[in-house]
Structures are given as C-alpha cells and as structure tokens.
N, C-alpha and C positions, 0 to 999 in steps of 0.2 A: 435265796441263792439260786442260780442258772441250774437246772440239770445237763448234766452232759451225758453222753453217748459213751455206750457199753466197749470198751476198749481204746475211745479216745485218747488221753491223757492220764495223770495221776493226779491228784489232790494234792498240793506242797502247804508247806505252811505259809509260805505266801498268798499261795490262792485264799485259804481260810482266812486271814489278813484282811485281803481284799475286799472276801468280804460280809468280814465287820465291817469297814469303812464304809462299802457302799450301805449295807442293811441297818447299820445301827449310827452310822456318822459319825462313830469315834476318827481322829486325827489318825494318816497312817502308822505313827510310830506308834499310840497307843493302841492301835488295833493290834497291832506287831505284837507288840508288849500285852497282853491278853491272851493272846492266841498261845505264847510263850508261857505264859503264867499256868495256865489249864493246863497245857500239857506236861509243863515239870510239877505240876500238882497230881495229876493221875500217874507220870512217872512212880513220884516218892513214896505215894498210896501202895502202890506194887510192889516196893520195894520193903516194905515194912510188913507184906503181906495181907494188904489190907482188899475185900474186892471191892472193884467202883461200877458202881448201878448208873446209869443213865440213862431214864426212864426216856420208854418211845426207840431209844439209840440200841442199847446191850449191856452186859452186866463182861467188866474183863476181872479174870481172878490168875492165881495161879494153881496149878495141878502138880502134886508128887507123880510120877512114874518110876513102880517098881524094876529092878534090875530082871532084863530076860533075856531069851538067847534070839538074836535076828539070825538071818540067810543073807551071807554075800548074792547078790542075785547075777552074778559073771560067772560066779565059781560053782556055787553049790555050797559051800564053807560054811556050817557054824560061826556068830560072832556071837559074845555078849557085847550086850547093851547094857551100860550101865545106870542106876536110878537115877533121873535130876527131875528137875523141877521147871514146869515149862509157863507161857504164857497160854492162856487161851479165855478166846471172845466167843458169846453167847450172843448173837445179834437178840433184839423183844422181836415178839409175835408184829410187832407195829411195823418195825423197819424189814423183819422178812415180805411181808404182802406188799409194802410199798417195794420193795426192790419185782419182787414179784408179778404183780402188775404192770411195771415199766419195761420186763422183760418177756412177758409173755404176747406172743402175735395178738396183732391188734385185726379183729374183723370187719 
C-alpha cells in the first residue's frame, strides 16, 4: 500500500478495497467483500467481548470504567460520570516505531 501524508486524508473502506485489488488482484467486488468481511468479523469479536490481536497492527479490547465524579469545565460543577464500557486500541511496539520513524524529522 501507498503511504500517505500525516493529515492528508482518511483511510475509507474503499481505499482498503483498493487496495486489495491493486496488492493481492482479487476482483474489485471481492476485494469490497473482504475488506467488509474483516471488519464485521472484528466488529462481532467486540461485541461478544472478545479482544482481537493483530500481530505487528494492535490488540482492540474493551475496558469497564468505574462510575466517578468529572468537572463541568464552563462551570466549575460537579458531574457524575457514569460506568460503561468503552473501546480501546493498543497499537504493537511494531506499528508505534513504524508510525514513529515516518514522523519524526528526517536529517
């Protein structure tokens, strides 16, 4: 895949689409259909509470957060916050230095 530029654009699932097709030569609708496939697969993982590891990529799980008191920050007010349960991504050691080195000045 291309690398792009730090604020460019977004990533769609098209782009990802793409490219399959160009990378791997699947037909564009099966690359569509792939691309669709992976992601309602790590959806339903998530949903069942399951975490998905993708090694080199990041590990996504979900996290309980207990109920506590935040600050309006206009007011100064007390609110609670109440528990739920959130998503969160762990990028690997692999993919931080690569983002890493693409972002850091180049001498």
């Amino acid at each position: 895949m291309a690398a792009t530029t730090v604020n460019s654009q977004t990533v769609t699932r098209q782009d990802l689409a793409e490219a399959v097709y160009r990378e791997i030569g699947l037909s564009r609708s099966e690359s569509s259909t792939l691309v669709e496939a992976v992601i309602d697969h790590i959806g339903d993982a998530l949903v069942k509470g399951e975490h998905v590891k993708m090694a080199g990529f990041g590990t996504f799980s979900l996290r309980d957060k207990k109920e506590r008191i935040g600050r309006n920050p206009k007011t100064g007010e007390e609110v609670p916050i109440t528990s739920r349960r959130v998503l969160v991504f762990k990028p690997s050691q692999v993919l931080r230095e690569r983002v890493d080195s693409a972002l850091s000045p180049k001498s």
